[in-house]
N, C-alpha and C positions, 0 to 999 in steps of 0.2 A: 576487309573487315571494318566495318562503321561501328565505334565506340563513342561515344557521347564525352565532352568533356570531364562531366561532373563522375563521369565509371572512372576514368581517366586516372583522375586526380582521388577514389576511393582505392583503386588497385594501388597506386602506390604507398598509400597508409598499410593497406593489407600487406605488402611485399616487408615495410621496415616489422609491422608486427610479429610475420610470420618467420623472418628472420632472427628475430630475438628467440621466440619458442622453438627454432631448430637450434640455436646457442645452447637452448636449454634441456635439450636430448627428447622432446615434444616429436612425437613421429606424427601424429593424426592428431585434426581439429573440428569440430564442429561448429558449423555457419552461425550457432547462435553463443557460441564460444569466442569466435571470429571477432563476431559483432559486438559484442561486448569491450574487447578490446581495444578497438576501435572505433568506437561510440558511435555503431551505425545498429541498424537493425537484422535479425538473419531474412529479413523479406530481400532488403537492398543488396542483402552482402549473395545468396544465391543468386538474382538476377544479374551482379555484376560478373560474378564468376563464370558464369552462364553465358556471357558476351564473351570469352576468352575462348570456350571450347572446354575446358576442363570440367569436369564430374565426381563428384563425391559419391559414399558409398552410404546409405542410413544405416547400417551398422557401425562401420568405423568412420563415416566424414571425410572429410578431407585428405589423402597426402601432403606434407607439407614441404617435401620437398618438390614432388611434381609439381603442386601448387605455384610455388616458388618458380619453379623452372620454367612455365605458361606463363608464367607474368615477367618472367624475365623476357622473353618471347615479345609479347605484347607492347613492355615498354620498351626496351630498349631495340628491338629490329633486331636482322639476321646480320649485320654489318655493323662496323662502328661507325659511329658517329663521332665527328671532332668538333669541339669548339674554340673558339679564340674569344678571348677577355680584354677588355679596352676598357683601361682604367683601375692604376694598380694603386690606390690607396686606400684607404682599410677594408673597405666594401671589397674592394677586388683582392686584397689579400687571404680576407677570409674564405672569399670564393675559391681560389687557389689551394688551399687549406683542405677545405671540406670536400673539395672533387677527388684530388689525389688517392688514387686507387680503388674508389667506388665502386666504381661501374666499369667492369671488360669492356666494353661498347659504348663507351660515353666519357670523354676526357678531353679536358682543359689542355690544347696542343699548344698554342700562341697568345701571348698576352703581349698586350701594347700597352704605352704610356707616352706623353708628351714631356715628363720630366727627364731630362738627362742624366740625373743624380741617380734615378731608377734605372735608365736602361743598361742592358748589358746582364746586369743581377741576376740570380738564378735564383727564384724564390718556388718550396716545394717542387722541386723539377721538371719547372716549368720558366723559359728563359724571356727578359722583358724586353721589347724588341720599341727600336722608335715605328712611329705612326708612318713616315715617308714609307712610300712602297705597298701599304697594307695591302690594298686590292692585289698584290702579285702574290702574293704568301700569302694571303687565304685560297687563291686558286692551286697555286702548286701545292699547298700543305691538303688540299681537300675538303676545310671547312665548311662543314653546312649550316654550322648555329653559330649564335654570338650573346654577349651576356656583354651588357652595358652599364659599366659604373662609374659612370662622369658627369661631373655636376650638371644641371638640368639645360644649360645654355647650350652646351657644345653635343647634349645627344643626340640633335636629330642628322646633324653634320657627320655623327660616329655614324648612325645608321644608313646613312646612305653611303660610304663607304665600306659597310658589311653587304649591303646589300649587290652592290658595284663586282665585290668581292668572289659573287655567290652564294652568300648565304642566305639559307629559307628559312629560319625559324630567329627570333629574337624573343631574350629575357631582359626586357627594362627596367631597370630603378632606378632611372633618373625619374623626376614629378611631371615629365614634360610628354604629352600624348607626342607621340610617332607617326608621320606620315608615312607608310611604304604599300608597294604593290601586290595588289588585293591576295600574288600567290605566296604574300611572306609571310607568316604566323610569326603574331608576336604577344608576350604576357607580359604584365604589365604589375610592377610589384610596387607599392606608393607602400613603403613605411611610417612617411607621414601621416598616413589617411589611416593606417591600420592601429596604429598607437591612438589618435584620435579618436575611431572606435574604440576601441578599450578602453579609454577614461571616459566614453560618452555610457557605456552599456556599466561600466562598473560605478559612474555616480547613480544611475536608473535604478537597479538592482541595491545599493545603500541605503538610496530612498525609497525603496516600498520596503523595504527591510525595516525602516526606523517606523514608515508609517504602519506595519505591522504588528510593532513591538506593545 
């Protein structure tokens, strides 16, 4: 199945929205209900659903929980996936945080830190292990992914021992581009560059605002 990124990264908006409206006893939706919700359009939001396999009906739309259940599919695979966290200060705590019980098929197994005052700690049940070793506990633990939260010096050194490790897929926020091998998928999350947008698009938007006034 060939999904395009940008479907990718829409299915998963649809999955947190559609899961609020089954919260909220919502049995069926409609694509330009959908899309509303989600501030896409019903052209993008049938086309994306349409890449999953799944079919609405014009009378009632969508099911939302099959819905649900095909994007469950989609994103998270028939298997779990594990990941391991290198770099347990706030960034990686919060990550710790927000993964804990998400996703059946997607969880924070190992987390690493270079502080000794950290290791050992069981934070969200998830235990903080020293760095020594990592490449062997990524392979016996199974990890396939890694999420990197250490200042910008030391990541491209963490990613090559994830990589060493096994692991194929990489989440960066460090500010530091990654060199790895062309089969390891990596995204790339710069908080600095995105707050920087936001103070760049919201002075834009004050100033045609005033010069409109």
């Amino acid at each position: 199945m060939r999904i395009s990124e940008k479907t990718i990264e829409r299915l998963s908006v649809f999955r947190r929205v559609l899961g609020r409206l089954q919260e909220s006893g919502v049995q069926n939706v409609y694509s330009h209900e959908l899309a509303s919700m989600s501030h896409s359009s019903p052209e993008i939001v049938r086309r994306d659903l349409m890449a999953t396999g799944y079919s609405g009906s014009p009378a009632k739309g969508y099911e939302v929980l099959g819905l649900i259940e095909t994007i469950d599919t989609v994103l998270d695979g028939p298997v779990e996936q594990r990941i391991a966290l290198v770099g347990v200060g706030n960034l990686g705590r919060a990550m710790l945080s927000f993964f804990r019980g998400k996703r059946q098929r997607l969880s924070i197994v190992l987390a690493f830190d270079l502080n000794p005052e950290k290791v050992g700690r069981v934070l969200f049940g998830t235990q903080i292990l020293p760095v020594d070793g990592m490449e062997t506990l990524l392979k016996e633990n199974g990890v396939s992914l890694g999420v990197i939260t250490v200042p910008g010096p030391a990541a491209q050194a963490v990613a090559d021992r994830l990589v060493a490790g096994g692991v194929q897929g990489l989440l960066n926020f460090s500010p530091t581009p990654l060199r790895v091998p062309r089969d390891v998928y990596v995204e790339d999350i710069d908080l600095t560059m995105a707050i920087e947008k936001v103070a760049f698009y919201a002075r834009q938007r004050a100033r045609n605002k005033g010069e409109e006034a």
